[in-house]
N, C-alpha and C positions, 0 to 999 in steps of 0.2 A: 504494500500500500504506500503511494507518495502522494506529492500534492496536488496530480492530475484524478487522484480517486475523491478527489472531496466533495461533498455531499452523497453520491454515491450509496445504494445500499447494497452490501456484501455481505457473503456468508464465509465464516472461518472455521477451522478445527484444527487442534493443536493439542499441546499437553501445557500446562500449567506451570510455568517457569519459575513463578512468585505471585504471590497475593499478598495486597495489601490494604489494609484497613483503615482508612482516614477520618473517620467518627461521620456516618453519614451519606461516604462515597468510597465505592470498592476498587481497587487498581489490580487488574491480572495480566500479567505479561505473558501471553499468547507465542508459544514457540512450535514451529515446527522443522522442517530443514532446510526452509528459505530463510530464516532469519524470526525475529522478535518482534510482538506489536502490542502496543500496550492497549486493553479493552477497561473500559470505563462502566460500571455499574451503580447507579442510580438510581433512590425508592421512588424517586419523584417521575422518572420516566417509564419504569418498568417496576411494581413491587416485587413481580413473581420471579422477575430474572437475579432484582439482587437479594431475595430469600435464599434460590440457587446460591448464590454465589458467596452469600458467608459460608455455607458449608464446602467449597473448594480448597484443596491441600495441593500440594506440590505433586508432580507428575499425573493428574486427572486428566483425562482424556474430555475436551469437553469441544461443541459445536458452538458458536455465536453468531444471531444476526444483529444486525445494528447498522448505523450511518455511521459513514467517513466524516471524521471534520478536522479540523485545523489546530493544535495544539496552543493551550497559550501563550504568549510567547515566554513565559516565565517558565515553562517547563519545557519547553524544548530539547531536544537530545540530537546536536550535530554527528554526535559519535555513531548513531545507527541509520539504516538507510531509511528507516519507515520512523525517526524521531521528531517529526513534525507533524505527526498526524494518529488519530487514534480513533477507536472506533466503538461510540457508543452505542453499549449494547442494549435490546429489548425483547432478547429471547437467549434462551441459555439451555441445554443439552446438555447431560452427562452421558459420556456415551461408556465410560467407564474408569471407575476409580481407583487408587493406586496403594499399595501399602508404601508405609514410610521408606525411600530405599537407604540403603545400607550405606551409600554416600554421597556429598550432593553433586548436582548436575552440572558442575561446571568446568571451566576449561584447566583453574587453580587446584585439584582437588588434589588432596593430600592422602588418600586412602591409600594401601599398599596394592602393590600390582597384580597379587595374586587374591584379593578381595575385586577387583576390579575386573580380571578374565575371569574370575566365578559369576561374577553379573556385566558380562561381558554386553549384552542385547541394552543394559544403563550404560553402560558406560559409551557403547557408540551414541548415546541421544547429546553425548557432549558438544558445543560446537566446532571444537578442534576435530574430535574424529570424524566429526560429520566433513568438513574441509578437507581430511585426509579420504576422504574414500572418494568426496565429488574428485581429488585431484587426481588419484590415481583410474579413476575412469576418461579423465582428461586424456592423461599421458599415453594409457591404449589406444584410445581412440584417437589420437595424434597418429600414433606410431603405424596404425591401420590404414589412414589416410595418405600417410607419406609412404609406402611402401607399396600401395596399389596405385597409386600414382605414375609409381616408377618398373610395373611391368610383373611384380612380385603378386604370387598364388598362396593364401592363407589355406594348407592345409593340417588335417588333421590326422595325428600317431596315434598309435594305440598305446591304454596306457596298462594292458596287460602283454609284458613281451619275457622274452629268455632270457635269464640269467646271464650275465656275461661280463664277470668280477673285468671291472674297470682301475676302483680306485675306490672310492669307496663304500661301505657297504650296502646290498641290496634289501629290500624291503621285498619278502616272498610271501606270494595268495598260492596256498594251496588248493590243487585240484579236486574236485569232486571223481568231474566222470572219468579223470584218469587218474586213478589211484597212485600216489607215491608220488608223483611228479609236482612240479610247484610255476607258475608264472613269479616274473619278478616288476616291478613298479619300476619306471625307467629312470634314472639318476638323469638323463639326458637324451632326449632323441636322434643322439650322435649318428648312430649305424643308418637309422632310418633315412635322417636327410640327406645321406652319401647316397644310400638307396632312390633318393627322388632324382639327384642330380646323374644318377644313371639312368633313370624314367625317362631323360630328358626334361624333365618341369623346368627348367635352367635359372629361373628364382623364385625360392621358394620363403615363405618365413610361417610361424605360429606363435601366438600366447602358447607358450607348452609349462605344463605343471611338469614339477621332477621331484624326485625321491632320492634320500641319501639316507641312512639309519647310521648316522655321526653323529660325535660328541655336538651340543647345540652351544649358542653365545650369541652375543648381541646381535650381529651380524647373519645367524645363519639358524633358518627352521627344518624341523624334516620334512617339510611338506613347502615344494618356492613354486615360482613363476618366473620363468624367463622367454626373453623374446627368442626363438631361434630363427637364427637367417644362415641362409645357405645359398649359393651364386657359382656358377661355373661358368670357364671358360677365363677367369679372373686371375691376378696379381693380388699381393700385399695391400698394395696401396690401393688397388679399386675399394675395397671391402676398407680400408680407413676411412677413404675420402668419404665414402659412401655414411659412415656410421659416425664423422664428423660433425656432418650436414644434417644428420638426423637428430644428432645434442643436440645442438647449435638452435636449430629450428626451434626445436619446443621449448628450450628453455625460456630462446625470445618469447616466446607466445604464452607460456603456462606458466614463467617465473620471472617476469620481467624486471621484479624489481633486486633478481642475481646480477652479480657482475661477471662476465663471464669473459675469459684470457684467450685469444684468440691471436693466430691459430691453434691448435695444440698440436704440442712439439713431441715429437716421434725421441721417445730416449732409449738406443742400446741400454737392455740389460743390466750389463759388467759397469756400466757409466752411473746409473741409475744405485745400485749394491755398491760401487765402492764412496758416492758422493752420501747415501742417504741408509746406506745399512739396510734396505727394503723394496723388493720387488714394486710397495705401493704407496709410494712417499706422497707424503702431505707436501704440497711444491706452492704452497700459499708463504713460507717462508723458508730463509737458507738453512742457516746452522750444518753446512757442510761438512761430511767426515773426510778426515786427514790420515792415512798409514804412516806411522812414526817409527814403524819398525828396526830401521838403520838407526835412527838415534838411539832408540830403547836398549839395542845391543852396544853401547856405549857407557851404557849405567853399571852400576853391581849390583844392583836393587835384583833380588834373586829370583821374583816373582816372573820378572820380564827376562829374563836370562835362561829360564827352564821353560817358559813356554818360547820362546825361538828355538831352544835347542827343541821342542818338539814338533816343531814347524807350523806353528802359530804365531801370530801377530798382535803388532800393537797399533791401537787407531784411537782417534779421539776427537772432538769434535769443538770449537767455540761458544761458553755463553756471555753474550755479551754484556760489560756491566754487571757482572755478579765477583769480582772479584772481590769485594766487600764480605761478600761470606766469611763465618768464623769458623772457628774448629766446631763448635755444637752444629751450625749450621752445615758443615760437610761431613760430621756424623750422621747426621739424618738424609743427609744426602746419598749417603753412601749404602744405608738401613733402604730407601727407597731401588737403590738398585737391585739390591738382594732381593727384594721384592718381585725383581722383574726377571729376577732367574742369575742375576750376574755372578759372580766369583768374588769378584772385587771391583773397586775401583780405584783407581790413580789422581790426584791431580795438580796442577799449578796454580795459584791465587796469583794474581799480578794484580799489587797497588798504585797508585795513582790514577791518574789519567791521561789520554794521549798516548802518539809514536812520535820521537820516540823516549822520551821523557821518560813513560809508564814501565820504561826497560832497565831503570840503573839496575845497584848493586843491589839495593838493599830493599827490592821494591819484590821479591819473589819470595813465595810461599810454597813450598813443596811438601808431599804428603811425607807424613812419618815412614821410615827406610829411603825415601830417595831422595840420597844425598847428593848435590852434584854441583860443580859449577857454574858461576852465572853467568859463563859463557855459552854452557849448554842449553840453560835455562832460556839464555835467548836468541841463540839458533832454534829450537822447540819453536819458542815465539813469534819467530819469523816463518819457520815453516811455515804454520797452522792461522798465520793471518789475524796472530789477537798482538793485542795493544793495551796498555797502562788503563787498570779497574776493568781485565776481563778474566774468567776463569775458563781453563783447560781441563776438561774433561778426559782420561784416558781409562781403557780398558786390551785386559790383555787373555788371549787365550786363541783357540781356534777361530778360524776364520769365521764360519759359519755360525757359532753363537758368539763372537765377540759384535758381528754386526747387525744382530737380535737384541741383543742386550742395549747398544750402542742407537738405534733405532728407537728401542722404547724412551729413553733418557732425551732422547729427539725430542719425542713426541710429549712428554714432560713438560720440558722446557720451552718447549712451545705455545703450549697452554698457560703455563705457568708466568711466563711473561708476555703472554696476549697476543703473539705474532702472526697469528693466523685471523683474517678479517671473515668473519662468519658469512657475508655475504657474497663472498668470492667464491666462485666455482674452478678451480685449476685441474682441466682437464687435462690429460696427458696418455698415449702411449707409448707403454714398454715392448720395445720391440728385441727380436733375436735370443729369445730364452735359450737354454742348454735344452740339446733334445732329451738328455737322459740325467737323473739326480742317484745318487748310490744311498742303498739304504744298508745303513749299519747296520741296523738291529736284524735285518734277512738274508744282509750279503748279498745283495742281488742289486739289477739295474731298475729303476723303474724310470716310466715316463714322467718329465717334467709337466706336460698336459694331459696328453693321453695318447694311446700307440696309436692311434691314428694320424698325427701328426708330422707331417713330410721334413725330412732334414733341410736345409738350406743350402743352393743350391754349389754342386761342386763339393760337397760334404758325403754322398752318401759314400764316395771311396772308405772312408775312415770306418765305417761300422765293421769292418775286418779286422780292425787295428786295436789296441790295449786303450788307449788314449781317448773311449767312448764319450770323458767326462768333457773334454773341448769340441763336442759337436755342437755346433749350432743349429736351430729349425727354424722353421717359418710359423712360429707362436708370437701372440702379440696379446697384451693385455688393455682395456680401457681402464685408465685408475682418476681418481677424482678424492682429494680433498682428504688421502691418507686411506682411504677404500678401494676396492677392486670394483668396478664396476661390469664389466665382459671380461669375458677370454675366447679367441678364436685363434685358428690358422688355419693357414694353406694346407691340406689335406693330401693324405697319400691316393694313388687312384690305379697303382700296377702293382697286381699280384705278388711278383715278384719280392719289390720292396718291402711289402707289406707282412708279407712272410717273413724275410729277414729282421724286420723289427720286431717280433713276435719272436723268433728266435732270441734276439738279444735279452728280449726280457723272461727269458726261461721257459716259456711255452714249448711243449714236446708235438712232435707233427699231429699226433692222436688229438691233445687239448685243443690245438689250436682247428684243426677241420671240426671238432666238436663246437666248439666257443664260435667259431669266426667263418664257418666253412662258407655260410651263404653270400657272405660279402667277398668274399676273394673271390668265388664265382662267378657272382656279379661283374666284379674289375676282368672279369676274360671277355664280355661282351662288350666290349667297347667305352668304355667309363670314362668322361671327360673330366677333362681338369677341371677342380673344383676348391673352393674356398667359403668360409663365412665365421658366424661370431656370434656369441650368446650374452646380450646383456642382461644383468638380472635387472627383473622389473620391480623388488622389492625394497632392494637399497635405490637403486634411481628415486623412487617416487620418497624415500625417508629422507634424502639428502635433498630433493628438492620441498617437502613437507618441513625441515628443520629438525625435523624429529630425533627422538636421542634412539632410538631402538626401529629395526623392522617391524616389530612386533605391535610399533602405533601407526603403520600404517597398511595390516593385515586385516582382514573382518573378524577372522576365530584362528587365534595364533593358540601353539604349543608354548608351553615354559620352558625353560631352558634345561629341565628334564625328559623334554619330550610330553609332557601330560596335558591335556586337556581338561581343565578345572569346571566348564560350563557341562561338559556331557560325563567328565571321570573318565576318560579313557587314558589310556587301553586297558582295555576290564576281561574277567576271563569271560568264556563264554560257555554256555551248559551243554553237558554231555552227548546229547542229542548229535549238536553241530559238528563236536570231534570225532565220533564215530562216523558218522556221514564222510568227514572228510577222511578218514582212517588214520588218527591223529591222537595222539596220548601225550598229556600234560606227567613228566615226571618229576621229583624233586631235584 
């Protein structure tokens, strides 16, 4: 209702946002998922409506007619879009009433989050979730438009298919009419959309649901939605440019008031891990990582001396203007690394301020055991780019958790001295992943995406070779604001190859014609080159919503246990159905 409804008689229905009692005149703010309106009850215009209407509570389902009119101008409400106008009522409907809910309707509420998915059907009546749900209908329906635009067939996968251990684990429906046997929930529609782009569909995309039965966290449910697209006959860079142009797009349109870095910059890997310690760096601020390794082996400090003898490194990174820190203040500092899984930490205080002033003698603070020079102290300094009142951060150990560790301390101190502008969107791809990561704990190869994924080209000589771990693929990530948002690559499409990466990663010819035989099949009839990328549509629409969790921008999310507080699942189920399926619950 605005001010082209006035005089006007309408009818509304809504639920009861607030009532209020003014000695003589009743005020109900009328909500539904357009917004708020404030309805006016008066004995003198209606007795019977406002008898109704002293008995109204909070969340009633109720109907009003009445006249539009013009608010006075003493109560006006700029803040809402219908706060110049209200609508006196002279008939009033309860169409049904509410019990007191368990907490209130609004967008501040303080209830805990597992009282809040147990009355998950209130808590979307909020108007934030209600925002989150109209946005992420937005962003499909954006992404629907922009992809049939451009020649792309929205089809549908089944979402009962074969088992076929990827990565992580499958979610199995056991069979009825084939005893013993089990369908698996697809983690990804990966195989299938190779299979379309062999159909010839040559673009194809889905809303597709996927299943992972993983550990859960802010970030990840067992049950998501992602976009998949898939395009043949393509390069790297089509499927970039292509899924560029498709951010780009919506965000203008659906998030206008983001700022958004344009263009986004394509970063190797090894560039990306040695500058930021992570595949999916928050690139809204620096705090660049340094390997100080050569100098470390300089120190006696025994720490850094045993881990090079074990061929680990030393890295560390700038915070600016924290050299003012004291020793309680880098004990907790240090208490917080441990936190993040670290070993230890190292560091420099440099007092003062300025270069290079901030560099005499007597201006360096070094951690208990390292003792050293302040000439080393400020070669270090120069290294790593800090200057008088900054602190050095160092840590030392294996590569791979030294820049896990080094990474979170990032992301700390990021936060922690505000460097990241919440409105910024910093798009970016990671390009040229490692085709292949070693895993300790199995001794074995695994894929860095998935064995699908084609080496880069002039690389596949190597997979003959010891030296598996410097392969590059044609894998590429979209990352945004410290998140992953897609992962795709260029795709394997010849038999051949495809076998031999399936060899690498320990498949015997029996598993693999078991596991994979229909797709290698497939690759003999003619299978064109093919590429594509899977964005998840649940972090997209949380990072555009603001939101802290997936999980406030889903309809009926799991908890980070996996359970379902609104329905209690997963519950067992009676004897009946087990038998049917030929199925027995043991201890």
């Amino acid at each position: 209702m605005t001010l082209s409804d006035i005089d006007s008689r309408q009818t509304l229905a809504g639920w009861v946002d607030s009532r209020r009692d003014h000695g003589g005149v009743i005020f109900v703010d009328l909500r539904d998922r357009s917004g708020i309106i404030q309805v006016v009850f008066s004995p003198e215009l209606s007795p019977e409506a406002y008898g109704t209407a002293e008995q109204l509570r909070s969340e009633w389902v109720i109907e009003v007619k009445g006249q539009v009119r013009r608010r006075p101008p003493e109560s006006e409400n700029p803040g809402l879009p219908t706060g110049f106008v209200e609508v006196f009522a002279d008939e009033v409907k309860v169409l049904n009433s509410s019990l007191t809910p368990p907490f209130y309707i609004e967008d501040d509420v303080r209830a805990d989050e597992a009282l809040r998915l147990r009355y998950r059907y209130l808590d979307l009546r909020r108007p934030q979730m209600q925002r989150n749900l109209i946005l992420r209908h937005q962003v499909v329906k954006y992404i629907r438009d922009f992809l049939d635009a451009r020649g792309f067939l929205e089809i549908e996968t089944p979402i009962l298919i074969k088992s076929t251990p990827e990565g992580a684990r499958d979610y199995l429906v056991p069979s009825r009419m084939q005893k013993g046997s089990f369908y698996a929930l697809p983690q990804s529609p990966q195989q299938l959309k190779q299979l379309l782009m062999v159909s010839g569909v040559e673009r194809y995309f889905q809303i597709a649901r996927c299943f992972r039965d993983e550990d859960l966290r802010a970030d990840r449910q067992p049950e998501f939605t992602q976009l998949d697209l898939e395009m043949s006959f393509v390069e790297q860079e089509d499927v970039l440019q292509l899924t560029e142009e498709l951010y780009t797009g919506m965000v203008e349109k659906l998030a206008p008031d983001k700022k958004l870095i344009q263009p986004f910059p394509r970063l190797p890997y090894d560039e990306v891990i040695a500058k930021y310690g992570s595949d999916k760096p928050d690139l809204r601020f620096g705090l660049e990582m340094t390997e100080v390794t050569d100098l470390a082996g300089e120190t006696e400090f025994r720490v850094f001396l045993s881990t090079i003898e074990n061929g680990g490194i030393v890295k560390g990174f700038v915070a600016p203007g924290q050299g003012h820190y004291t020793g309680s203040d880098m004990r907790r500092l240090e208490e917080t690394a441990k936190e993040f899984g670290a070993a230890g930490m190292s560091h420099v205080r440099i007092q003062g301020e300025g270069q290079p002033q901030g560099l005499e003698e007597d201006n360096f603070l070094l951690s208990p055991g390292l003792r050293m020079p302040v000439e080393w102290s400020r070669r270090l300094a120069e290294k790593m780019g800090a200057s008088g009142g900054d602190l050095i951060v160092l840590m030392a150990g294996p590569p791979n958790r030294v820049n896990l560790w080094l990474s979170a301390m990032r992301e700390y101190f990021g936060d922690r001295l505000g460097l990241a502008d919440e409105n910024t969107l910093s798009f970016a791809f990671v390009t040229g992943f490692p085709l292949f990561e070693w895993d300790e704990n199995n001794k074995r190869w695994d894929s860095s995406h998935h064995p699908f994924t084609s080496p880069a080209d002039g690389k596949e000589v190597l997979l003959d070779g010891e030296n598996l771990a410097g392969i590059e693929s044609k894998a590429y990530d979209l990352v945004c604001n410290g998140s992953e948002l897609a992962s795709g690559s260029i795709r394997i499409h010849r038999r051949e190859l495809q076998e031999k990466i399936f060899g690498v990663l320990g498949y015997s010819k029996e598993q693999v014609e078991e596991r994979f035989g229909h797709i290698l099949e497939a690759f003999e009839y003619g299978a064109p080159p093919h590429g594509g990328i899977a964005p998840g549509i649940d972090r997209l629409v949380t990072i555009l919503a603001g939101a802290d969790s997936i999980r406030d921008v889903i309809a009926f999310p799991k908890t980070q246990s996996g359970t379902d507080l609104l329905f209690g699942s997963p519950s067992p189920v009676d004897a009946a159905q087990l038998r049917d399926l030929s199925l027995r619950v043991t201890e």
